[in-house]
C-alpha positions, 0 to 999 in steps of 0.5 A: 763315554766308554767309562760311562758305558761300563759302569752301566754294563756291570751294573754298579748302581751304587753310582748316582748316574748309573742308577739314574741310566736304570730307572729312567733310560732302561727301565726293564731293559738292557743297554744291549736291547735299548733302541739307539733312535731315541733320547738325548745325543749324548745318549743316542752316541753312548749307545752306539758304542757297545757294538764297538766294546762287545768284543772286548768284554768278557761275560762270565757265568756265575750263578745268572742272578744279574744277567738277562737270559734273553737281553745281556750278551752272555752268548757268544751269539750275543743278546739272544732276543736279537737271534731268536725273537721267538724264543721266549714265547717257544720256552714260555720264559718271560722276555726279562727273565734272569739267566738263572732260570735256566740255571739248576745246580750249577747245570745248564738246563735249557727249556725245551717246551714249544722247541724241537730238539733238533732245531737250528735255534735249539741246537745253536743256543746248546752248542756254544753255551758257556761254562757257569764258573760259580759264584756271581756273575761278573763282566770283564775287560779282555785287555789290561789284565781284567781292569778296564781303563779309558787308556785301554780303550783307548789304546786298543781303538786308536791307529798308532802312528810312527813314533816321533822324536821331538815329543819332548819338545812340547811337554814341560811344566813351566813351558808357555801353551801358546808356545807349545802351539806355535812350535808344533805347527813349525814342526809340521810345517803349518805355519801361515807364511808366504810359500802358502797358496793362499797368501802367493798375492803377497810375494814369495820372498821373505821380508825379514831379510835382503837375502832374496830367498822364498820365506819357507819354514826352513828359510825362517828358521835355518837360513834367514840371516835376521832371524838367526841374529834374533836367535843368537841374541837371544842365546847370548842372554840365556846363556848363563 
């Protein structure tokens, strides 16, 4: 979904889907002004990953041909319109007027009308405002190099975990999946057998062997002595 979002994000229209998103999902608004309460689940939960993404995006100021003055997150403050619901009324600037409007000669020239000039609103907005670096407006990743990615997301939201040394284990191109699963549930210890709770009305001790030691996973597959002759017929016809 976040490769989704970011294709609307940066506008590239030339995508069937995102033109689609353009005309029938925003119509004249934005992604960052759209209500999250309406439309499809998959739409309501694309939506609700923006306020993940804004801080890992970076909104550079070209000539404001693209971005919304009062709708796209341009703003560290955000989507203006979200702060000051006011302020296209106060500056008589249309709520879908592009950045450019306040953009003369490469300068900043913020609308004054209906503001006081020592006004919290006023003096916010001018305070942060961002440097315009010429040419078109462009949206980029903060991570990576610039280059957005699903891994970089990734990577960036996920809480990494200790790193563990049978991963080798369970990857290879000729390697059975189902194997792969039962493998990885004996690693973790997952396995249904008798020293779980739910099976205790079966008995506790292990049924392959006459050992009479509890079936655990280490009993299984160190101790017990019939599965230890499984494994060793089974290297003997491995072995070249």
């Amino acid at each position: 979904m976040s490769k989704h979002l970011w294709d609307v994000i940066r506008g590239n229209r030339s995508s069937i889907w995102v033109e689609w998103i353009y005309r029938t999902r925003l119509r004249d608004r934005t992604v960052w002004t759209v209500s999250e309460t309406t439309g499809s689940w998959d739409w309501k939960k694309l939506l609700k990953l923006w306020s993940l993404l804004l801080p890992h995006i970076r909104f550079l100021v070209g000539d404001g041909m693209t971005f919304s003055l009062w709708r796209d997150p341009w703003h560290e403050l955000g989507p203006l319109v979200h702060l000051f619901p006011r302020g296209p009324n106060l500056t008589r600037t249309d709520v879908a007027a592009p950045l450019t409007s306040v953009i003369i000669n490469g300068q900043w020239v913020w609308p004054v009308q209906g503001y006081r000039r020592n006004s919290i609103e006023f003096l916010q907005i001018l305070h942060s405002l961002p440097t315009i670096h010429g040419g078109v407006d462009r949206v980029e990743w903060k991570h990576n190099g610039g280059t957005f990615s699903t891994a970089s997301v990734y990577d960036h939201f996920r809480t990494p975990g200790p790193k563990i040394g049978w991963s080798s284990l369970l990857s290879g191109v000729f390697k059975i999946p189902r194997n792969f699963f039962i493998l990885w549930l004996a690693i973790l210890g997952k396995l249904s057998i008798l020293d779980k709770p739910w099976l205790s009305h079966l008995g506790r001790d292990c049924i392959l062997c006459v050992d009479g030691l509890p079936e655990t996973h280490d009993h299984l597959f160190c101790e017990c002595t019939y599965a230890r002759q499984c494994l060793a017929s089974i290297r003997r016809h491995i072995r070249p």
